[in-house]
PQR file with spaces between the fields and no chain letter, atoms N, CA, C, O and H, PARSE charges and radii, in Angstrom:
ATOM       1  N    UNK     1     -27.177  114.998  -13.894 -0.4000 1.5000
ATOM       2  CA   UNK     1     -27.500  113.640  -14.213 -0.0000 2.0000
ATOM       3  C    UNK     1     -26.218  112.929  -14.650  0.5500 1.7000
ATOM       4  O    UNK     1     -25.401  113.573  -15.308 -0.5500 1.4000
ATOM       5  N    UNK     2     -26.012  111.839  -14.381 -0.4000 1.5000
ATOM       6  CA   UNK     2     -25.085  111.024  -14.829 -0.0000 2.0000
ATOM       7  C    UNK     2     -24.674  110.587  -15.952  0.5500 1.7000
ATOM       8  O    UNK     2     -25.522  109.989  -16.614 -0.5500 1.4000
ATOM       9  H    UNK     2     -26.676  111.316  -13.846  0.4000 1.0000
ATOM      10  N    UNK     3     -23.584  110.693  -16.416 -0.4000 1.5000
ATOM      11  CA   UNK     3     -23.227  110.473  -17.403 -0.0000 2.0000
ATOM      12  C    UNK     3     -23.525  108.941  -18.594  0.5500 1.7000
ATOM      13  O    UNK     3     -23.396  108.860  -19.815 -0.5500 1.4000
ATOM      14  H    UNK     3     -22.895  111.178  -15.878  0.4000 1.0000
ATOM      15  N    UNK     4     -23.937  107.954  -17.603 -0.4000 1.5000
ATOM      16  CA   UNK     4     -24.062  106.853  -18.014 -0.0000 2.0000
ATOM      17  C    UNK     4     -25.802  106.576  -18.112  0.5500 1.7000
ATOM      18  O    UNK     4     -26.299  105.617  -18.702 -0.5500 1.4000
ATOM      19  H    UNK     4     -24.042  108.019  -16.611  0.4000 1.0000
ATOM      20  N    UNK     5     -26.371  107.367  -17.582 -0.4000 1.5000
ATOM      21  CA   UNK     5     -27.667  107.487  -17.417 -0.0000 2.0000
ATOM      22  C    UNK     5     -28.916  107.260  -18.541  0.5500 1.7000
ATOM      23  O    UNK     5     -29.313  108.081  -19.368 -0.5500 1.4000
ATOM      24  H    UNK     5     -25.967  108.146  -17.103  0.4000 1.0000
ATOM      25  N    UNK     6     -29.367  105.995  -18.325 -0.4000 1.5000
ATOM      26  CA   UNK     6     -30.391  105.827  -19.928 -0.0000 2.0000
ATOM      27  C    UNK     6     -31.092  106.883  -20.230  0.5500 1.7000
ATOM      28  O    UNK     6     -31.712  107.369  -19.283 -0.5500 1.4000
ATOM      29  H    UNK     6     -29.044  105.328  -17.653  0.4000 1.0000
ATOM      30  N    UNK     7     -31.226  107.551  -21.547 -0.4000 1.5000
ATOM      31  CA   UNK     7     -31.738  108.346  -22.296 -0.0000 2.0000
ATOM      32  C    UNK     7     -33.170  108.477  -22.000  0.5500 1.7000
ATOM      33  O    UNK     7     -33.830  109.495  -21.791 -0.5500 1.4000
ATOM      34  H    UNK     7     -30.723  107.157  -22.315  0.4000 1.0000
ATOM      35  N    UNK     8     -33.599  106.943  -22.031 -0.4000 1.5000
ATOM      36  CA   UNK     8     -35.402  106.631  -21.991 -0.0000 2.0000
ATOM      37  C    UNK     8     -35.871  107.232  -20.706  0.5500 1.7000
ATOM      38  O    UNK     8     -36.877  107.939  -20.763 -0.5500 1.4000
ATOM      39  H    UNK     8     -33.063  106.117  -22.201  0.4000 1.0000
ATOM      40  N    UNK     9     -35.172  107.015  -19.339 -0.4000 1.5000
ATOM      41  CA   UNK     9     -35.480  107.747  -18.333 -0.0000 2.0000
ATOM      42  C    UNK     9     -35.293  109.344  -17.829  0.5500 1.7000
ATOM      43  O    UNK     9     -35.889  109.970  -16.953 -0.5500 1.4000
ATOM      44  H    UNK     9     -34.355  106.440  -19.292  0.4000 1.0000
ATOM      45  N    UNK    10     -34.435  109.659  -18.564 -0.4000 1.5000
ATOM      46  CA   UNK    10     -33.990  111.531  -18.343 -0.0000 2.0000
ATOM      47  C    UNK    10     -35.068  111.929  -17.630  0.5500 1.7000
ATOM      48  O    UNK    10     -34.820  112.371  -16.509 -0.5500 1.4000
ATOM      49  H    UNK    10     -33.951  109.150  -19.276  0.4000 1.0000
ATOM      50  N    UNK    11     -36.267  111.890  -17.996 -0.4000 1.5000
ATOM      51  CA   UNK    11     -37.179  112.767  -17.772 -0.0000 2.0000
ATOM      52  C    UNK    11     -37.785  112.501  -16.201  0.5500 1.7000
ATOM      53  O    UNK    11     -38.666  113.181  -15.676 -0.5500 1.4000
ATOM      54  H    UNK    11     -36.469  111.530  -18.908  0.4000 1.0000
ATOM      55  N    UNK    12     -37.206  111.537  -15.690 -0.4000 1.5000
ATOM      56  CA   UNK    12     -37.648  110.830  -14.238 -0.0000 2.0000
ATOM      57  C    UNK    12     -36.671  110.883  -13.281  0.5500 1.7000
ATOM      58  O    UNK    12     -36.926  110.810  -12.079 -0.5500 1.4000
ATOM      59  H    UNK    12     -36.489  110.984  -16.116  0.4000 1.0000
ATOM      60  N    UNK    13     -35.197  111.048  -13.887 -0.4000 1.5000
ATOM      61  CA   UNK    13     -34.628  111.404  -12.966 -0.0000 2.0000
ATOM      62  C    UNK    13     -34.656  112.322  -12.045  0.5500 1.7000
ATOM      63  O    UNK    13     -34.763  111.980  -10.867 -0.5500 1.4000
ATOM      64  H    UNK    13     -34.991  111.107  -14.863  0.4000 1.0000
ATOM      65  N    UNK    14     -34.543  113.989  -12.492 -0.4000 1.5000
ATOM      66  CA   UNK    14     -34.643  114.910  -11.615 -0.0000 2.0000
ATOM      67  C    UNK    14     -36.072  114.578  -11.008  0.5500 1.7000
ATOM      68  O    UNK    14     -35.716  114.893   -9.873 -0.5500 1.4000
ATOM      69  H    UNK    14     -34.456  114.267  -13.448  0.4000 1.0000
ATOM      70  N    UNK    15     -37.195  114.257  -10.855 -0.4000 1.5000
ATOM      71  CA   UNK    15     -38.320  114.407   -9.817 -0.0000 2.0000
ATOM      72  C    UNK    15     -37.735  113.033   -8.802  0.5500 1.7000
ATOM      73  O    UNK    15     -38.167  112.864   -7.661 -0.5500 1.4000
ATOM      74  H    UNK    15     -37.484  114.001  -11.778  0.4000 1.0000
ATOM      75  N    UNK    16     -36.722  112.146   -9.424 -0.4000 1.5000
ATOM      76  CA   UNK    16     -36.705  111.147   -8.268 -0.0000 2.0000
ATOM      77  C    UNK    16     -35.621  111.561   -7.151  0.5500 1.7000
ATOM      78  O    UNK    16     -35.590  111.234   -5.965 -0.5500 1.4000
ATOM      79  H    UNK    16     -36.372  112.283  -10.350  0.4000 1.0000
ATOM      80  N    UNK    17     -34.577  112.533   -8.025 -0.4000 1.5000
ATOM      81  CA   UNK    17     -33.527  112.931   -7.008 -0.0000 2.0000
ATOM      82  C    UNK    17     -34.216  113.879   -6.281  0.5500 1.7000
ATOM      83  O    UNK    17     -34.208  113.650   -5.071 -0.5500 1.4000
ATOM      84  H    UNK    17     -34.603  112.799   -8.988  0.4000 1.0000
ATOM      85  N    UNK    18     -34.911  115.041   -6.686 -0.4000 1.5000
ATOM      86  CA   UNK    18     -35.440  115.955   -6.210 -0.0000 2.0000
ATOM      87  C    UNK    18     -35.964  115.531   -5.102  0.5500 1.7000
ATOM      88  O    UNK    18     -35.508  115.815   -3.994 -0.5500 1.4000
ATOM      89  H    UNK    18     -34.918  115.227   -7.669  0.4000 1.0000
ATOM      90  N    UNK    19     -37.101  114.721   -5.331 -0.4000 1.5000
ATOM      91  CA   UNK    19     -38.236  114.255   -4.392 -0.0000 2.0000
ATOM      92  C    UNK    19     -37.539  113.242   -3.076  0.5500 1.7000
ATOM      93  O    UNK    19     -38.110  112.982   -2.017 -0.5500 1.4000
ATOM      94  H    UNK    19     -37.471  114.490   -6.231  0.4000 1.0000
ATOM      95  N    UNK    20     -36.179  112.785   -3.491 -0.4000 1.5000
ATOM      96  CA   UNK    20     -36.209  111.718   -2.410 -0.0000 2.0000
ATOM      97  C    UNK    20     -35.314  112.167   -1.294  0.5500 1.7000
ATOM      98  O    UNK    20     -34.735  111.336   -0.595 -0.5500 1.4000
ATOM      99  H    UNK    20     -35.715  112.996   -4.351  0.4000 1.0000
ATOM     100  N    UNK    21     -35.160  113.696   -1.070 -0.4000 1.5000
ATOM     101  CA   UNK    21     -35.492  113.897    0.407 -0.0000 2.0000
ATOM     102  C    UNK    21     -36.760  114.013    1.473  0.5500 1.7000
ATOM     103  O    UNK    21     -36.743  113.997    2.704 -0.5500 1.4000
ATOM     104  H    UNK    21     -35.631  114.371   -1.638  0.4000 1.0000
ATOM     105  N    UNK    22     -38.079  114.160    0.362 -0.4000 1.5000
ATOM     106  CA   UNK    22     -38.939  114.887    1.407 -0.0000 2.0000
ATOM     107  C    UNK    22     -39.628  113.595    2.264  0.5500 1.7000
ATOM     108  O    UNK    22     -40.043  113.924    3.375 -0.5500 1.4000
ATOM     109  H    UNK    22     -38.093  114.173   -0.638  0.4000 1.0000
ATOM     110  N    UNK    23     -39.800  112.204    1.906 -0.4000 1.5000
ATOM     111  CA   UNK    23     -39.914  111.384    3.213 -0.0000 2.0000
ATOM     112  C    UNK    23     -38.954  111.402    4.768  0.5500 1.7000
ATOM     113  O    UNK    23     -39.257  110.903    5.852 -0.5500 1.4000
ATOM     114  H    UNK    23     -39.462  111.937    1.003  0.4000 1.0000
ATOM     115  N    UNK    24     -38.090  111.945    4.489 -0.4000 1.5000
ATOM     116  CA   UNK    24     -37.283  111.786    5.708 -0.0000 2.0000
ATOM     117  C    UNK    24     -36.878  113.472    6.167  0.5500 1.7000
ATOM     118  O    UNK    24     -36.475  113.880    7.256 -0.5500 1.4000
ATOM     119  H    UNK    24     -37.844  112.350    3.608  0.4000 1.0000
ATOM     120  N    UNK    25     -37.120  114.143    5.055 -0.4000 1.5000
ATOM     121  CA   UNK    25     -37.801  115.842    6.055 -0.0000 2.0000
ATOM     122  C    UNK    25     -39.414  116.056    6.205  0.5500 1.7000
ATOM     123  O    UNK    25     -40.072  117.065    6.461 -0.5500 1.4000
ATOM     124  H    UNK    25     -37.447  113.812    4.170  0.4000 1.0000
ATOM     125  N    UNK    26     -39.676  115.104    6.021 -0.4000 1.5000
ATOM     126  CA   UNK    26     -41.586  115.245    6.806 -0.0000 2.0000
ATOM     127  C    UNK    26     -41.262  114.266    7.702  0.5500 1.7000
ATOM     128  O    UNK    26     -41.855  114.517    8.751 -0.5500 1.4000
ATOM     129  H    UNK    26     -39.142  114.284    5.813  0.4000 1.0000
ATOM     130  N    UNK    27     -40.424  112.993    7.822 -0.4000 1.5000
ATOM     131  CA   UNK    27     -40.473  112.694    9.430 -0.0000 2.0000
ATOM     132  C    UNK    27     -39.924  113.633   10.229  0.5500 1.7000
ATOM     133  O    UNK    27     -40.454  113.850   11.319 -0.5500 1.4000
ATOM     134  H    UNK    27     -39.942  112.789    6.970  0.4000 1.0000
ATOM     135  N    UNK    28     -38.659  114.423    9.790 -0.4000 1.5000
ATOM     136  CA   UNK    28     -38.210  115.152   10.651 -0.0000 2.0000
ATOM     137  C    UNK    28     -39.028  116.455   11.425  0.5500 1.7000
ATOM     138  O    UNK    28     -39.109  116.854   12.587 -0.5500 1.4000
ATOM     139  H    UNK    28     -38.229  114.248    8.905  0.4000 1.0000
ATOM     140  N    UNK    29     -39.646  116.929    9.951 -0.4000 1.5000
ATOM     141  CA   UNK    29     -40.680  117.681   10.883 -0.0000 2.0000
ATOM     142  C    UNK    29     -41.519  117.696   11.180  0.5500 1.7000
ATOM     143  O    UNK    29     -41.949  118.836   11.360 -0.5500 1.4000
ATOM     144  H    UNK    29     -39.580  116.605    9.007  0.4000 1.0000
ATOM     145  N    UNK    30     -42.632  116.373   11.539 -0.4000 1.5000
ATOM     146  CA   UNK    30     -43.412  116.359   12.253 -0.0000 2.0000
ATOM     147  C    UNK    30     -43.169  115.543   13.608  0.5500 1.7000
ATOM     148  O    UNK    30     -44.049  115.243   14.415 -0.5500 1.4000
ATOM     149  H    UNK    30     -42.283  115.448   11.392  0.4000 1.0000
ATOM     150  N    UNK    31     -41.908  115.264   13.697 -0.4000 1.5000
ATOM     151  CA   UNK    31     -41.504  114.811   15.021 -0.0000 2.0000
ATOM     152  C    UNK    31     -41.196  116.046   15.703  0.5500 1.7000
ATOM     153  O    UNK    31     -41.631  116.186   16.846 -0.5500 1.4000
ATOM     154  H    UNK    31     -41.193  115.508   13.042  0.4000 1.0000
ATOM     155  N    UNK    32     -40.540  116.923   15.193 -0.4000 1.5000
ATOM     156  CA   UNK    32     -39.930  118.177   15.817 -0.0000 2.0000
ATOM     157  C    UNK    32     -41.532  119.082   16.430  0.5500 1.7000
ATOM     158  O    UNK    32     -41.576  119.759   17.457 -0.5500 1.4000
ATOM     159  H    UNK    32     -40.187  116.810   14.264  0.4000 1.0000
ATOM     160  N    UNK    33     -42.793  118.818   15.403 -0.4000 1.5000
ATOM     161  CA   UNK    33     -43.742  119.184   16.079 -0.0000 2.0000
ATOM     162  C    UNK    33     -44.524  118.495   17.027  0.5500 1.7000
ATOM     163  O    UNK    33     -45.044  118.985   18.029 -0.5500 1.4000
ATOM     164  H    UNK    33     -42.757  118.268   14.569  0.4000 1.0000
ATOM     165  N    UNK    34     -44.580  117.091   16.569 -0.4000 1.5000
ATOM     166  CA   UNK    34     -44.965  116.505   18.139 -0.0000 2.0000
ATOM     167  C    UNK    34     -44.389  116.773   19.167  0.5500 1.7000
ATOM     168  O    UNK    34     -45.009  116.624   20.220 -0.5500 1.4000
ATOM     169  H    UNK    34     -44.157  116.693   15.755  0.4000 1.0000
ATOM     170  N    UNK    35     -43.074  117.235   19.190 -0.4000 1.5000
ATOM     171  CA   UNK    35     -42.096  117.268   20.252 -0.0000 2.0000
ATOM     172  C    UNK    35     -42.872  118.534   21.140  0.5500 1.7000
ATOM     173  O    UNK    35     -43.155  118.509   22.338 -0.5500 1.4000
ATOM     174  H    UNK    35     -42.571  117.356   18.334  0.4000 1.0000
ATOM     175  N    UNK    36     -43.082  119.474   20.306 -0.4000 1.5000
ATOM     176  CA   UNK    36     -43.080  120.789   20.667 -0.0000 2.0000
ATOM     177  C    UNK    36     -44.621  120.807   21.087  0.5500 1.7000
ATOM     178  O    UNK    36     -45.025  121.927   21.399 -0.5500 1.4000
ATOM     179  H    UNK    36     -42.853  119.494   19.332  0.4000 1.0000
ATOM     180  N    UNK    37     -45.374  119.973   21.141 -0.4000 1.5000
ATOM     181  CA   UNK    37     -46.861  120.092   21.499 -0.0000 2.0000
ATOM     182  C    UNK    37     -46.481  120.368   23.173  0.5500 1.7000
ATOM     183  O    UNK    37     -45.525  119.897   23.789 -0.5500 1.4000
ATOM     184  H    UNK    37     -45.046  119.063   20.889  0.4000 1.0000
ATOM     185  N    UNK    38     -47.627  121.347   23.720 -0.4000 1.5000
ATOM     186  CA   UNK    38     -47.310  121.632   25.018 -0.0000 2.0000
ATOM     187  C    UNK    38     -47.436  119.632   26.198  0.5500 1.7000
ATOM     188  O    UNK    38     -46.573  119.076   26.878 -0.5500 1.4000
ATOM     189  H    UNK    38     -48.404  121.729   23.220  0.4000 1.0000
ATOM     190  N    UNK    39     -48.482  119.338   25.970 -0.4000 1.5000
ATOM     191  CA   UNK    39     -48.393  118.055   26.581 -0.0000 2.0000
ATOM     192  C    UNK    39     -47.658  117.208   26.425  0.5500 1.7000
ATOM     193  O    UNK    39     -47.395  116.468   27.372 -0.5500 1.4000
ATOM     194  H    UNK    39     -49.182  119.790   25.417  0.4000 1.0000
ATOM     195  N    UNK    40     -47.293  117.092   25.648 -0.4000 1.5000
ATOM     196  CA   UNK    40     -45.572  115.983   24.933 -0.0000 2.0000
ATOM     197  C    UNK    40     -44.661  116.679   25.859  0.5500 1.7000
ATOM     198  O    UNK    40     -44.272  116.191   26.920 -0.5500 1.4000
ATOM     199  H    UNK    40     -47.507  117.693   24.878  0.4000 1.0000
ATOM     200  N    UNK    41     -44.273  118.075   25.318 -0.4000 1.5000
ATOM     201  CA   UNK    41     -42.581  118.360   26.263 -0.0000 2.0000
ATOM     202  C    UNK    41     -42.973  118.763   27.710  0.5500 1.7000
ATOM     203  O    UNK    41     -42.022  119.285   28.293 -0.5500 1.4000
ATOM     204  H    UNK    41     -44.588  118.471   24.455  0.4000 1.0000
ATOM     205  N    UNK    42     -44.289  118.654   28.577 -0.4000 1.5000
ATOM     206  CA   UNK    42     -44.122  117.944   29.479 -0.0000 2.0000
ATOM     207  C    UNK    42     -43.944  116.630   29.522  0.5500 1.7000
ATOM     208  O    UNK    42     -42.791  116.210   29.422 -0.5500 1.4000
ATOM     209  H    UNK    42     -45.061  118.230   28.103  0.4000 1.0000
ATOM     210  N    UNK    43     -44.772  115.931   29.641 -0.4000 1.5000
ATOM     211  CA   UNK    43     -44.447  114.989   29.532 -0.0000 2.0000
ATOM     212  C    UNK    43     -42.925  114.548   29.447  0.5500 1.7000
ATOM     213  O    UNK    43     -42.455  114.154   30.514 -0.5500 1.4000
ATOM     214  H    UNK    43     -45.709  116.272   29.723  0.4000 1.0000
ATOM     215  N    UNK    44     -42.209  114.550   28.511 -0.4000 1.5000
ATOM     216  CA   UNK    44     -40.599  114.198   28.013 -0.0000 2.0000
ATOM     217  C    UNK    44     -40.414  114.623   29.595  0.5500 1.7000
ATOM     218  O    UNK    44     -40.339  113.859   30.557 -0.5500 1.4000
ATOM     219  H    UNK    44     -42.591  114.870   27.644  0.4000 1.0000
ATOM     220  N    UNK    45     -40.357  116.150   29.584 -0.4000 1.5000
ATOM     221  CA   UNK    45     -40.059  116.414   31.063 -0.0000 2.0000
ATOM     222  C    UNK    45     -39.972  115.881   32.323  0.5500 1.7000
ATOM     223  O    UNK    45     -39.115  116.015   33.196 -0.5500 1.4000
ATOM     224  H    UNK    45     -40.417  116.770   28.802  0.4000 1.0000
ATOM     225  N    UNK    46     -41.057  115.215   32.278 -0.4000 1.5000
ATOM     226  CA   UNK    46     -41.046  114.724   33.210 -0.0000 2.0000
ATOM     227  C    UNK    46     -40.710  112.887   33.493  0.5500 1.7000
ATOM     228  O    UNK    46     -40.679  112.102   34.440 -0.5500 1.4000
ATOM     229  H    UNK    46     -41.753  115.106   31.568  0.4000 1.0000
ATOM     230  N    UNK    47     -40.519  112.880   32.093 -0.4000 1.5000
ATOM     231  CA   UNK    47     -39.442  111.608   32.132 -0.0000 2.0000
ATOM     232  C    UNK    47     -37.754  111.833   32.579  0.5500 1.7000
ATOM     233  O    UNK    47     -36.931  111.240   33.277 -0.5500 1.4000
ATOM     234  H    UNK    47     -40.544  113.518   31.324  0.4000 1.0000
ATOM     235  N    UNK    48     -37.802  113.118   31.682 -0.4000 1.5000
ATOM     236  CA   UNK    48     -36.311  113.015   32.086 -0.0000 2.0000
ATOM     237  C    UNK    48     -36.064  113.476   33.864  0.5500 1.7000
ATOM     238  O    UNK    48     -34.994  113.396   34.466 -0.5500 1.4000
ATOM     239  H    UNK    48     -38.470  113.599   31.115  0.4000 1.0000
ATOM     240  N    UNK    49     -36.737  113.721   34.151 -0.4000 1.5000
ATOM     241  CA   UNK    49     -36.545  113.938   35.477 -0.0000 2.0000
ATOM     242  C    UNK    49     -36.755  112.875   36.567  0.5500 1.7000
ATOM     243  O    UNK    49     -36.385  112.796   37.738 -0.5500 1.4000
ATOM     244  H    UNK    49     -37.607  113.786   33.661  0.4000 1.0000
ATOM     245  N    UNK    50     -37.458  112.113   35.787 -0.4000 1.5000
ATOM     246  CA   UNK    50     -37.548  110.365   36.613 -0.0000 2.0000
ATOM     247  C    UNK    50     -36.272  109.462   36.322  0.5500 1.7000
ATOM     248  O    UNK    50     -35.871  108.508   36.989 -0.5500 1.4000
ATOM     249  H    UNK    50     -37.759  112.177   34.835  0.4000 1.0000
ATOM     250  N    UNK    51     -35.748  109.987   35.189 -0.4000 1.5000
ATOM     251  CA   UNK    51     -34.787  109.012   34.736 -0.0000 2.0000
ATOM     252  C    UNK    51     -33.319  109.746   35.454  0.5500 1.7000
ATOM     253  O    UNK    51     -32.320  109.108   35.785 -0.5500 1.4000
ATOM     254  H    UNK    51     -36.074  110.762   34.647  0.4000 1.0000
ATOM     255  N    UNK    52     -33.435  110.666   35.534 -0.4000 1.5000
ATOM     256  CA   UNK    52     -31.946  111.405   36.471 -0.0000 2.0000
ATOM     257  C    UNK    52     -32.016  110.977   37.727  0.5500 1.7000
ATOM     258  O    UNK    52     -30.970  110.702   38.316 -0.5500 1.4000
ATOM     259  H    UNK    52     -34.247  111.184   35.266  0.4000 1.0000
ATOM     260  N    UNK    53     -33.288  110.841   38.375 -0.4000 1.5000
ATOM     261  CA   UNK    53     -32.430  110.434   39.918 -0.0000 2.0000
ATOM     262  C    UNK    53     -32.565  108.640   39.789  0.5500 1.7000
ATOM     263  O    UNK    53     -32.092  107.920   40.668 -0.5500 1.4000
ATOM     264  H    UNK    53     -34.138  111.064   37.897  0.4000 1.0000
């Protein structure tokens, strides 16, 4: 915690540092599982294969 850090809050800091990765590692991993659904990465598939030629 920071050195300059109000006293009155101490107790809120660590759950706010702690906590404020997990919005942007639950997007990450539930994109990584949509990705991985069998009908999605066809799909993708078969975009990218429209988009190469």
């Amino acid at each position: 915690m920071p050195e300059n850090f109000p006293g009155s809050l101490a107790a809120v800091y660590p759950i706010v540092y702690n906590f404020s990765f997990i919005p942007a590692e639950g997007i990450i991993t539930i994109t990584m599982i949509i990705i991985n659904i069998p009908a999605v990465k066809t799909a993708l598939s078969r975009i990218r294969t429209v988009a190469v030629i």
